[in-house]
Every structure is written in C-alpha cells, then in structure tokens.
VOGU-3710 file (C-alpha; in Angstrom, 3 decimals, decimal comma):
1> xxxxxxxxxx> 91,770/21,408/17,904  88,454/22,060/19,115  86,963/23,026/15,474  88,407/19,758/13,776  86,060/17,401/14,372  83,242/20,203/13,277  85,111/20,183/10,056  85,052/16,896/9,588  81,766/16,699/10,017  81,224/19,161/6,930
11> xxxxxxxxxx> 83,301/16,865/4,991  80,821/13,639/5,570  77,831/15,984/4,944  79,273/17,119/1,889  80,013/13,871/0,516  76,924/12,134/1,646  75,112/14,532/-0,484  76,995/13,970/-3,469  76,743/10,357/-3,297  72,599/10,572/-3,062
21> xxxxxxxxxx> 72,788/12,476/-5,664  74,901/10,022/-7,693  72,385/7,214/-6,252  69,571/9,522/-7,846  70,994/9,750/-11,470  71,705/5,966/-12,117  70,300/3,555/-9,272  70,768/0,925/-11,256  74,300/0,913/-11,189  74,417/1,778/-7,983
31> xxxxxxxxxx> 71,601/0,043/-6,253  70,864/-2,993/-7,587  74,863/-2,944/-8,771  75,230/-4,374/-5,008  72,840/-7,436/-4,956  72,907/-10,555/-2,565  72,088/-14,276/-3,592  69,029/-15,366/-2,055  69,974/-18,603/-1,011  68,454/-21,427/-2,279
41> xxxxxxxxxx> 66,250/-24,242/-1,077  63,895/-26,545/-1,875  60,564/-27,104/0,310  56,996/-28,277/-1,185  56,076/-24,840/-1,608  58,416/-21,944/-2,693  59,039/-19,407/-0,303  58,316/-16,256/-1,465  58,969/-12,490/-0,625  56,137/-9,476/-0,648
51> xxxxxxxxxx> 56,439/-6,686/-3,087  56,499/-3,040/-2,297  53,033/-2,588/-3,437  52,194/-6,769/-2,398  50,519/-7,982/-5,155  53,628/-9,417/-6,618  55,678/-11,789/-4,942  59,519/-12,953/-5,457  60,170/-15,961/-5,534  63,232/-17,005/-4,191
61> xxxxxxxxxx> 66,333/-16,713/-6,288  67,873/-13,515/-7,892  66,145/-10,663/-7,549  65,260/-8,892/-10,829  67,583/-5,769/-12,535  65,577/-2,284/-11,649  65,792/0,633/-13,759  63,950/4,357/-12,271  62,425/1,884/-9,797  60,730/-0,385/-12,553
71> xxxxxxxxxx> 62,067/-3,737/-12,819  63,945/-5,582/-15,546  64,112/-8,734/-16,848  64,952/-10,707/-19,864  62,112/-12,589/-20,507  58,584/-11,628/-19,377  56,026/-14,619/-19,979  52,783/-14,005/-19,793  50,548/-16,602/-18,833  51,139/-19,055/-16,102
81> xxxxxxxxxx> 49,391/-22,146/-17,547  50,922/-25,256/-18,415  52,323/-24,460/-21,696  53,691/-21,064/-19,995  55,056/-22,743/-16,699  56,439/-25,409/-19,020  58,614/-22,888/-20,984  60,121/-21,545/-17,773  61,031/-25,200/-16,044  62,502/-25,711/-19,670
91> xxxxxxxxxx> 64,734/-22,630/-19,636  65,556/-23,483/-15,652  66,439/-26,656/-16,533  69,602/-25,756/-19,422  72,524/-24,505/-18,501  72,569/-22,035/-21,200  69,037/-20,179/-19,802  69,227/-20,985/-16,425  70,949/-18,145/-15,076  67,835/-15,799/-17,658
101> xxxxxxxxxx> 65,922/-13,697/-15,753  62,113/-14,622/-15,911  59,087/-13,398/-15,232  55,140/-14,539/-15,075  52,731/-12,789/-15,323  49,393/-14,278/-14,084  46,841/-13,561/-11,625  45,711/-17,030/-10,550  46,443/-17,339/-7,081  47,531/-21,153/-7,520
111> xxxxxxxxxx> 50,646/-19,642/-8,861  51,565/-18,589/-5,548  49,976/-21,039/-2,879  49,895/-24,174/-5,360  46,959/-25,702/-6,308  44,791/-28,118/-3,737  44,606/-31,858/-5,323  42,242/-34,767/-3,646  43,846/-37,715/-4,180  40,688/-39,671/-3,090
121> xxxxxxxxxx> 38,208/-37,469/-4,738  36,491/-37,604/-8,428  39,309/-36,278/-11,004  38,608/-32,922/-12,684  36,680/-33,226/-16,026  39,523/-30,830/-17,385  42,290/-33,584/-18,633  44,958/-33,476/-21,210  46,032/-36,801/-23,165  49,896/-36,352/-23,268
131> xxxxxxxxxx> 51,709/-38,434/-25,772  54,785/-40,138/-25,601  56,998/-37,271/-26,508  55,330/-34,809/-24,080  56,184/-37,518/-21,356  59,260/-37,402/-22,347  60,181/-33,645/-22,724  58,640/-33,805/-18,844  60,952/-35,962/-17,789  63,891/-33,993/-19,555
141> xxxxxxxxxx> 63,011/-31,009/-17,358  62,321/-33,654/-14,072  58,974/-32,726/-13,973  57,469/-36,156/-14,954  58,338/-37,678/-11,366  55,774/-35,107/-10,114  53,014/-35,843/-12,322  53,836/-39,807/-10,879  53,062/-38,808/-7,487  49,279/-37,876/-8,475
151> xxxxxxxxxx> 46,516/-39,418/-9,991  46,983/-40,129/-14,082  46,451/-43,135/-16,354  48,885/-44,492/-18,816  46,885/-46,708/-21,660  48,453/-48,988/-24,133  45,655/-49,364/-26,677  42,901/-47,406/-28,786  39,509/-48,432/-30,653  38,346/-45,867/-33,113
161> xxxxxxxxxx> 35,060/-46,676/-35,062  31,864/-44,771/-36,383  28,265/-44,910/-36,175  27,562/-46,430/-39,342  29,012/-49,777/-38,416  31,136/-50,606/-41,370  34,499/-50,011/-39,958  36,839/-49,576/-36,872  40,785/-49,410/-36,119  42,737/-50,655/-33,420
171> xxxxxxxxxx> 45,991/-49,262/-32,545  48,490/-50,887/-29,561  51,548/-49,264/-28,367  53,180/-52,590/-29,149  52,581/-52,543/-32,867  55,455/-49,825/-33,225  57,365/-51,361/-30,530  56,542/-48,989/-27,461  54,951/-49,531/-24,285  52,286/-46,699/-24,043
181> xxxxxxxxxx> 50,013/-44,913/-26,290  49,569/-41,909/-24,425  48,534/-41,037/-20,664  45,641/-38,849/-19,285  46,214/-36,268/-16,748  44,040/-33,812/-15,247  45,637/-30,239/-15,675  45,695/-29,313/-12,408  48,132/-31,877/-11,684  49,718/-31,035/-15,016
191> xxxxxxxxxx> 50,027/-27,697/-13,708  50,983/-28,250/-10,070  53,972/-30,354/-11,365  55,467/-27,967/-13,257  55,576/-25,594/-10,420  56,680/-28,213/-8,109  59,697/-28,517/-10,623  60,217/-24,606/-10,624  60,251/-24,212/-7,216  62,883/-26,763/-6,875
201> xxxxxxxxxx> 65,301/-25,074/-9,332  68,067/-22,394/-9,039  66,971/-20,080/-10,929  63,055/-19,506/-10,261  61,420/-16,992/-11,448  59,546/-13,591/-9,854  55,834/-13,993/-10,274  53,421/-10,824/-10,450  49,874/-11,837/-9,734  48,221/-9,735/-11,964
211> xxxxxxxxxx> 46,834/-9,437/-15,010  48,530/-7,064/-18,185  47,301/-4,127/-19,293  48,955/-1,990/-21,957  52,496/-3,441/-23,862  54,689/-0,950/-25,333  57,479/-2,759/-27,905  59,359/0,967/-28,263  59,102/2,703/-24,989  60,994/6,087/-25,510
221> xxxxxxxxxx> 64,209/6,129/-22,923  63,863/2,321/-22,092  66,118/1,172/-19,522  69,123/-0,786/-20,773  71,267/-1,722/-18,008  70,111/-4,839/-14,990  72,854/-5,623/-12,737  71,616/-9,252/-13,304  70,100/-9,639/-16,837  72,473/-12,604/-18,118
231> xxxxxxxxxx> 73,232/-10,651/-21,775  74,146/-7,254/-20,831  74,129/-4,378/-23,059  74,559/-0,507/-23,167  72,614/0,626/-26,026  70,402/3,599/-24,773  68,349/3,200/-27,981  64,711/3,402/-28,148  62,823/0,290/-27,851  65,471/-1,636/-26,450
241> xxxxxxxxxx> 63,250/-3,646/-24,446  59,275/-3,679/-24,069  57,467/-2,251/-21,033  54,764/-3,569/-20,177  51,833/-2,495/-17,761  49,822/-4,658/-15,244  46,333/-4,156/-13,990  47,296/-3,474/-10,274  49,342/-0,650/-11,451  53,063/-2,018/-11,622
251> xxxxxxxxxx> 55,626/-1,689/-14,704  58,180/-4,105/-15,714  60,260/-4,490/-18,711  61,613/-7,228/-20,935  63,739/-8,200/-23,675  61,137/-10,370/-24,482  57,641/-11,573/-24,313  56,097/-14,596/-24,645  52,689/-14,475/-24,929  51,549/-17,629/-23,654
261> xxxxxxxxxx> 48,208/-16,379/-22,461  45,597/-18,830/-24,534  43,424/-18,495/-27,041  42,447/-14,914/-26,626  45,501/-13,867/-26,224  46,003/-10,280/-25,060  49,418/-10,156/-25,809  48,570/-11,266/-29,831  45,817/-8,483/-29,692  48,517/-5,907/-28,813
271> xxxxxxxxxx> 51,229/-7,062/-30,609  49,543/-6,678/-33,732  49,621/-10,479/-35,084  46,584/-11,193/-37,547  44,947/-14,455/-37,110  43,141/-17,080/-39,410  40,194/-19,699/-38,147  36,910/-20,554/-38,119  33,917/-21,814/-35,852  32,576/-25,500/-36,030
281> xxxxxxxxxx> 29,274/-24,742/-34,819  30,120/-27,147/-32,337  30,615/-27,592/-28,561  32,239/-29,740/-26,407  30,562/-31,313/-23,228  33,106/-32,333/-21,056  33,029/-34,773/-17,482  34,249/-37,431/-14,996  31,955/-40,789/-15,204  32,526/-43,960/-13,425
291> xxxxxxxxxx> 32,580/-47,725/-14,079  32,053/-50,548/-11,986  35,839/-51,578/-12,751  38,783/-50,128/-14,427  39,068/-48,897/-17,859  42,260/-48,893/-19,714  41,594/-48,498/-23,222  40,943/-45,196/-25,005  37,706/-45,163/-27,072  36,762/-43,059/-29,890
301> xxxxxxxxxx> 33,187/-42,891/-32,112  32,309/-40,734/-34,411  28,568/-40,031/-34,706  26,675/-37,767/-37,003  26,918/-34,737/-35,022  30,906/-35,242/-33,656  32,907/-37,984/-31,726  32,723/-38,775/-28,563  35,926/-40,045/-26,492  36,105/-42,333/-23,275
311> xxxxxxxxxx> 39,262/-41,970/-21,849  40,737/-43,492/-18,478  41,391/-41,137/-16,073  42,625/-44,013/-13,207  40,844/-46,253/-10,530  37,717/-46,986/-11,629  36,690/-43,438/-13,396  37,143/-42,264/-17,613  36,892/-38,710/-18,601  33,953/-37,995/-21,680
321> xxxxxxxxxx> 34,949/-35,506/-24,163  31,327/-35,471/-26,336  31,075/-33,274/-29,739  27,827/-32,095/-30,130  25,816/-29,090/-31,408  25,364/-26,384/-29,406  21,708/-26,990/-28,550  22,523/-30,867/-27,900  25,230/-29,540/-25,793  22,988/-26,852/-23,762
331> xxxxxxxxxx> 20,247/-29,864/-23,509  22,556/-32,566/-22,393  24,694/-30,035/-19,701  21,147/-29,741/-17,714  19,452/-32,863/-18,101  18,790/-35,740/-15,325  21,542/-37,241/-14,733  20,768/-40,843/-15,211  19,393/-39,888/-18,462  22,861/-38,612/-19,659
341> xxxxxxxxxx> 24,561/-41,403/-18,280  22,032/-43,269/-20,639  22,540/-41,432/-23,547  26,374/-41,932/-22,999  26,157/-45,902/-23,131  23,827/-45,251/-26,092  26,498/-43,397/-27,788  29,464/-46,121/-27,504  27,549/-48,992/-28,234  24,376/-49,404/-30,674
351> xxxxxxxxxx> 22,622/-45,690/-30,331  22,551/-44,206/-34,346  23,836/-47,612/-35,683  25,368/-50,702/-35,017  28,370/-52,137/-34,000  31,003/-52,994/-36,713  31,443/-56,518/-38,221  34,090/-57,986/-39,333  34,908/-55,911/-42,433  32,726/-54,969/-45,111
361> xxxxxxxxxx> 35,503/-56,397/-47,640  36,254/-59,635/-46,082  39,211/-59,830/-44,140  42,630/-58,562/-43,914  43,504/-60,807/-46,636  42,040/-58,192/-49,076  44,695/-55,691/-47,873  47,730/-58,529/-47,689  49,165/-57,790/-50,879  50,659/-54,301/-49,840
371> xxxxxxxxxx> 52,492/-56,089/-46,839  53,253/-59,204/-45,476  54,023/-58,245/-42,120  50,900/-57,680/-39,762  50,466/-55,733/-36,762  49,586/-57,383/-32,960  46,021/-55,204/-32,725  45,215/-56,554/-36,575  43,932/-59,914/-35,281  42,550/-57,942/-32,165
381> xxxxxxxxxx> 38,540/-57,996/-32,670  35,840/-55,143/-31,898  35,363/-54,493/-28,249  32,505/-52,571/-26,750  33,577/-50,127/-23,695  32,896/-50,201/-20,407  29,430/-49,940/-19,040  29,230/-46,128/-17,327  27,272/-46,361/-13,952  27,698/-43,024/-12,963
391> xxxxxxxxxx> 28,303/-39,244/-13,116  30,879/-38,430/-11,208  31,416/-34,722/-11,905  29,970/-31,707/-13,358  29,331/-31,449/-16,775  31,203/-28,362/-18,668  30,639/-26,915/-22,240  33,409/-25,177/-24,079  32,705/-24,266/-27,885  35,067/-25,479/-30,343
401> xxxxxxxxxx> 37,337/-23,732/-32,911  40,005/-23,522/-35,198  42,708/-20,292/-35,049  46,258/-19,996/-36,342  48,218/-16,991/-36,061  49,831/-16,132/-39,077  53,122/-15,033/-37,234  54,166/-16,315/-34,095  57,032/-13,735/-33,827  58,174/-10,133/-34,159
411> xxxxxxxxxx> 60,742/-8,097/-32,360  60,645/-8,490/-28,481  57,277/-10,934/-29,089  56,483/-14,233/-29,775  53,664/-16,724/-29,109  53,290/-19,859/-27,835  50,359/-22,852/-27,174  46,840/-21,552/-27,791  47,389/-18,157/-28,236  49,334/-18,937/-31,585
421> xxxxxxxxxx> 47,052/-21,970/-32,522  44,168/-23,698/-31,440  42,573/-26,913/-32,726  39,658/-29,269/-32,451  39,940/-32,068/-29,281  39,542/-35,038/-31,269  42,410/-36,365/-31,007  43,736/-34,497/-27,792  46,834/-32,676/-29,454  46,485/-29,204/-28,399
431> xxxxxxxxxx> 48,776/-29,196/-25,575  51,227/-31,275/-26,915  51,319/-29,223/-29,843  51,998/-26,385/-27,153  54,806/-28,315/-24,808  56,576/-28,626/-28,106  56,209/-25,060/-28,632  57,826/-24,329/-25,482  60,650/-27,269/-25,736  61,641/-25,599/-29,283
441> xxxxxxxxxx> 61,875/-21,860/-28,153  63,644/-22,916/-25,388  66,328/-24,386/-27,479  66,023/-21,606/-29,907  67,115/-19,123/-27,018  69,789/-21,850/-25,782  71,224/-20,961/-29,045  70,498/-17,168/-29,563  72,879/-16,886/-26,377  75,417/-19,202/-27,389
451> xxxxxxxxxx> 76,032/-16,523/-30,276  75,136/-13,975/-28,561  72,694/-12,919/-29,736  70,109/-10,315/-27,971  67,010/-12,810/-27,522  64,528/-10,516/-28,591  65,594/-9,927/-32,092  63,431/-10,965/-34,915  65,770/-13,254/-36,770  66,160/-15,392/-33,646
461> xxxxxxxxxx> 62,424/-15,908/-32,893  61,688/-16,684/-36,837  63,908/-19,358/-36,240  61,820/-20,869/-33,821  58,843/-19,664/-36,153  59,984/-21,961/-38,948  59,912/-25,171/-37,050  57,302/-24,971/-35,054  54,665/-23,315/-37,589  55,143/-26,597/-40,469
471> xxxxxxxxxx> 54,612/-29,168/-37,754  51,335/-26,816/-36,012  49,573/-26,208/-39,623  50,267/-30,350/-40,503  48,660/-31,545/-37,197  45,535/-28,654/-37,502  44,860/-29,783/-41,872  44,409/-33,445/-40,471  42,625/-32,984/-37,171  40,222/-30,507/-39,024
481> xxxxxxxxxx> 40,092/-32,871/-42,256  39,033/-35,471/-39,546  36,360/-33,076/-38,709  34,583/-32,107/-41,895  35,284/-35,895/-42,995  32,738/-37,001/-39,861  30,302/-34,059/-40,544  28,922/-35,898/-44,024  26,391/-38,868/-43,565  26,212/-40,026/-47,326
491> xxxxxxxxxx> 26,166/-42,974/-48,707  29,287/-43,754/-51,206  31,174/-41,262/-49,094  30,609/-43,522/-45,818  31,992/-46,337/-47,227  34,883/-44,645/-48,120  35,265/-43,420/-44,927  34,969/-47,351/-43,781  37,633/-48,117/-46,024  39,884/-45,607/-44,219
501> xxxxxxxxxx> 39,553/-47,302/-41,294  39,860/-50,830/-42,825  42,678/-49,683/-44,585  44,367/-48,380/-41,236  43,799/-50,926/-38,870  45,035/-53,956/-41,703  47,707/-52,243/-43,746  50,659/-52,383/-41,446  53,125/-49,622/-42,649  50,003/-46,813/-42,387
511> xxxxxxxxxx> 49,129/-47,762/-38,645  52,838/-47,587/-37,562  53,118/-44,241/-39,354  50,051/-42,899/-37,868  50,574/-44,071/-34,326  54,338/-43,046/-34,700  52,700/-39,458/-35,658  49,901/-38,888/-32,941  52,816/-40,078/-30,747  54,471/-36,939/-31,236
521> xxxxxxxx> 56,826/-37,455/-33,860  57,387/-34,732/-36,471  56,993/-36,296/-39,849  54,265/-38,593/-41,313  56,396/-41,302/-43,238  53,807/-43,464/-45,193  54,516/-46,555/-46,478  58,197/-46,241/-45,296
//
C-alpha cells in the first residue's frame, strides 16, 4: 500500500511526457485547437493586447491560427491607409467575410493609438474629394457617421474654365437630380473613421506595426491548418499559403495578400507585377488658405502650365491643389507668403487671360437643336471665386504621375488603390477609384466563399481583375486626355477646347452623363 501512490506517480510522469511531446509535433491542433473568444466591446479606442516580441498588437477579437509558432491568417493586407483600412471595415461589415481572419500590416503608429484631429485648428492640406458613390459605400460599411462627426464640406456645384477666356462649364448636383456633387475631407479624418468603424466591429483585425520585408508565394512545408481560419483545409502542399517577413523580425502567413501599400508598392515589386506609366514633368503644390467667408463651390482653371483647384474644406477655409512645373513648384513652396497668396487670386481670376464672356458662339441657342430640355446651371452665369486672405497651412509638393499595373492579381496576391494605379489630381478620382477597388474585392471574396472556393486562387482574384481594371484604365485615358489637352496653347486648338466646354455646360444630355460619371458611376452613357 505504501508503494501505490509512488506508482502512480510514474504513471502521470509518463503520460505528461507523452502529451508534450504530442504538443511538440502539431501545436496547432493542440494549442491553438483550445482558443477562447475575446469578448467584445466597443470604446473610442480599441483595446489592444502586446505581442510576445511587442511590436505587434492584437486587437481585440479572435486571436489568429499559429502554425510552429508563426501565425496564420487568411488574409494579410498590407498597408493600413484608407483604401487598405477600407477593405477590412468592408469585409467586417458582410456576413460572408466577417468571421475572415485579417491582418495589417503597417507601421504608422496612428494605427494603434488613432490619429489626433483639432477640430478648431486649420484642416490638413492633404484632402480627398469623395464622390457620391464613395459616400455611399461609407455609409454601407457605417463608417460615414464618423466622417460626420469631423470637419468636411459637402458642395453642390462646380465652375470649370481656362485661361484663355473663351469658355467655362457649370455643373449642379441638381441638374441630374441629386443633392451633392461631391464632399472634401481631409484624410486623416478619412482615415480615423475607418478605424473608428473597425474597432467597433466583431471581427477586428490583429495589427503588426511594422513594415514587410521579404514575401514568399511557395514557402516549402507551409502551414495548412488554423484552428480559426474560416475555410479550412488539409492540403500539406507547397505554397499553400504565402509567408511573409516583417522588418522587426516576425513571420506570418496568409492565404492572401493584398497589397494595398501605394504607389511604390513593395508588395507589386515582389510579386513580380510589371507596370506601365509615365511622368508629367509636373508637380503638385498643395495647402489650406482662408477666406473672409465661406466657400461652397468647387473651382477649377486650367492655365498654361496645369489647373489649379479651390475646393471648400468647411468654415471659412478651401484647400489649393496647383499644377505647376517643377521649378514653379520649388519657387512658389518657399516664397513670401503674401506673395503666393497673390499669385493664387491672380490665378482664379484675370492672371494669363481674362475672364470668360458669354460664349464665343452666341448663346445656348446655337446648341438648342440637339435638345430641348436645359439644365438648372445652363442659365447660371460666370462667377469669380472667393477672394483668399490668407495662408493657413504649409505648402507641400508631391510630383505627379501616371502608373497602371498590368495585372492586379496572381495566386495568393492582388492589388488594390495606388499600388495598382495611380492618376493625375485633376479631377480628384484617385481614391475613389481605390474605395471601389476595395468595395469590389470584397464582394468578389463574399462570393469565392459562398462556393467555396480557397480565396487565394487565381481564377477568383481575375474576377475581381476584370471589373475593376475596364472602369480604372476608362477614368486614367480621360483624366490624362484632360491633361495633354491643357498642355497645348495654340490657336485653332484653343477654340476647340472652348467649344468643349460650351458644348458641356449647354448640351444637356453630355453634362448629365458627365456629372453622372465623375459621380462615380461606371459607364459614360452619351447622349442617352
């Protein structure tokens, strides 16, 4: 009796050592196999657990599937702007994706203590002009009531004219039956709504703060199994899912990537995807200026060396988006500043030329034959902007491109916003042209799992390919079109160009059409 508890004692040693070892051959099973909910709450900032090595962070919500201690997910998106954070409130806001398992990857710290916003302070120079469908996809994903809370400007009308003074357009939401043209937001509210929305959701998402490294689309022995990835599988195949490598020395995999990480996209680079583009030898000068009352109009002129845009930011202040050369640019970043507010007046009212007349064919009565209905801006005469009294910000210079991947997707990859295409700013579409990147691959996966279907196969992500790449080339031939158009000063061609604009403002089908287009709709049905 004496030696029985001794021999029970060898039993528990014995199979305590067979179960470590069992632990050791396949933790994932038997690990992460055994996971607790998180619970789930929602407080102005998301709370947030430390990594081993604490430069990633947890968010609350499911921890992710491990695999030899690396973690596992089924979607790893890298880049935490807007267009990136807007394709992860998208997926956390179906039921289909919401239960996906997501990473970002992105080492700006706002990702993880939210970004600081004055309310009663000078907006940011760096605005976006949403259209109507952006607004709209926004407030599909309940993100919109967050951008509400913060300074932006909705605006109901638009002059465009050029510096030659024989034509100008006017556009009004009303002429196609809405009530807004567009709105202008700086990004950083932009981008603190979005994670506002996320951190409000089931299903948020882990965020590493750091930066990635190396990607590897066929790591030998992947991991295949997550106790939480939402499509399971058990193939033990080779490149199952890609691992990927961040700066501070951590490894993750994924099903798949989005690369989402702008214009010089790392995640392009090491995928392999060739891109097309050029430079425009131009630059952008970009600020916050101020009026002595409201402005809530957008204004657009194109002069010889690019167009410059005065757009209402809210209160009393606009936001100047001025096309330039690069030495204009370099002169006009570091020059007094009541001299640039000068030039700036000088630019939207009589500097290079003067103001438009009437029309250099009459009236609208030489366009009435084509229609006999008429538009409410038609009978709406030329208006010359706001005075600007001051310079309310910094001015910033970006150069100006054109680039278009000529894929956006390939197994376990695709891309996303900038880093598939970028575009001039004339007419403000690059981001929207990215949210409705991210609202169509969100769907596309919606459907992939509705069939099925592992998410990072090819033949899903063309799908999303083909109808986002038709409507991204469209929108980049006009907007760059619009740009060599405006780089001519000649003669015959000016007035050509002055009959455009006649043309659009007078002949009522073509305004609709183009409105109806820069508001975000797909198709550009002329004379329909």
């Amino acid at each position: 009796m004496v030696m029985l508890p001794k021999f029970f004692q060898s039993i528990r040693v014995c199979k305590n050592m067979c179960w470590n070892k069992l632990v050791r051959r396949n933790p994932a099973n038997n690990v992460f196999g055994l996971k607790t909910r998180w619970k789930n709450f929602c407080t102005d900032s998301a709370a947030k657990v430390s990594g081993s090595n604490g430069n990633h962070s947890y968010v609350q919500g499911q921890k992710p599937g491990s695999t030899d201690d690396f973690p596992q997910h089924d979607i790893a998106i890298v880049g935490g702007g807007m267009v990136g954070m807007a394709l992860a409130c998208s997926l956390a806001s179906m039921p289909l994706t919401k239960q996906l398992s997501i990473a970002i990857i992105d080492s700006n710290p706002a990702l993880k203590g939210g970004a600081s916003i004055k309310k009663d302070g000078p907006p940011d120079p760096r605005v976006s002009t949403v259209t109507p469908a952006t607004i709209s996809f926004f407030k599909d994903i309940d993100a919109w009531k967050y951008v509400e809370q913060q300074r932006h400007a909705y605006f109901d009308k638009m002059q465009v004219w050029d510096y030659t003074g024989l034509g100008y357009t006017k556009y009004h939401a009303r002429d196609v039956n809405k009530e807004i043209l567009g709105c202008v937001v700086e990004n950083k509210v932009l981008q603190s709504s979005l994670l506002s929305r996320i951190q409000c959701t089931d299903a948020q998402p882990t965020i590493y703060s750091s930066r990635l490294t190396t990607m590897n689309l066929r790591p030998s022995g992947s991991p295949t199994v997550s106790a939480n990835m939402s499509s399971k599988t058990t193939s033990n195949e080779p490149g199952h899912l890609a691992k990927l490598d961040l700066s501070d020395g951590s490894t993750l995999y994924a099903k798949l990537v989005v690369g989402a990480d702008g214009s010089r996209s790392l995640v392009r680079q090491l995928a392999g995807f060739k891109t097309t583009g050029w430079n425009y030898s131009q630059n952008a000068v970009i600020c916050t200026v101020e009026h002595t009352q409201e402005n809530r109009c957008a204004w657009q002129r194109f002069l010889p060396s690019g167009p410059i845009a005065l757009l209402p930011i809210g209160d009393n202040y606009s936001n100047i988006v001025w096309t330039m050369n690069p030495k204009e640019a370099t002169d006009r970043k570091s020059m007094d500043q009541d001299d640039f507010v000068k030039d700036v007046n000088s630019a939207l009212d009589c500097g290079y030329g003067p103001p438009p007349k009437s029309s250099i064919f009459g009236s609208r009565d030489f366009f009435s034959w084509l229609k006999p209905d008429v538009t409410v801006s038609v009978d709406e005469g030329f208006e010359v902007p706001p005075k600007v009294v001051k310079l309310a910000s910094e001015r910033m210079v970006f150069p100006l491109s054109l680039n278009h991947a000529k894929n956006y997707a390939s197994k376990r990859v695709v891309l996303i916003g900038d880093a598939a295409h970028t575009v001039h700013p004339l007419a403000g579409q690059g981001v929207n042209l990215g949210f409705g990147d991210a609202l169509s691959l969100s769907k596309v996966i919606a459907e992939g799992l509705a069939l099925g279907t592992d998410i990072g196969e090819v033949t899903l992500m063309k799908k999303y390919e083909a109808e986002r790449k038709p409507a991204n080339i469209a929108m980049m031939a006009i907007l760059d079109g619009f740009q060599k158009a405006y780089s001519v000063d000649f003669g015959p061609f000016n007035i050509l160009r002055a009959a455009a604009f006649h043309g659009a403002n007078y002949i009522s089908p073509l305004k609709k059409s183009i409105i109806s287009y820069a508001s975000g709709d797909q198709r550009l049905p002329l004379f329909t």
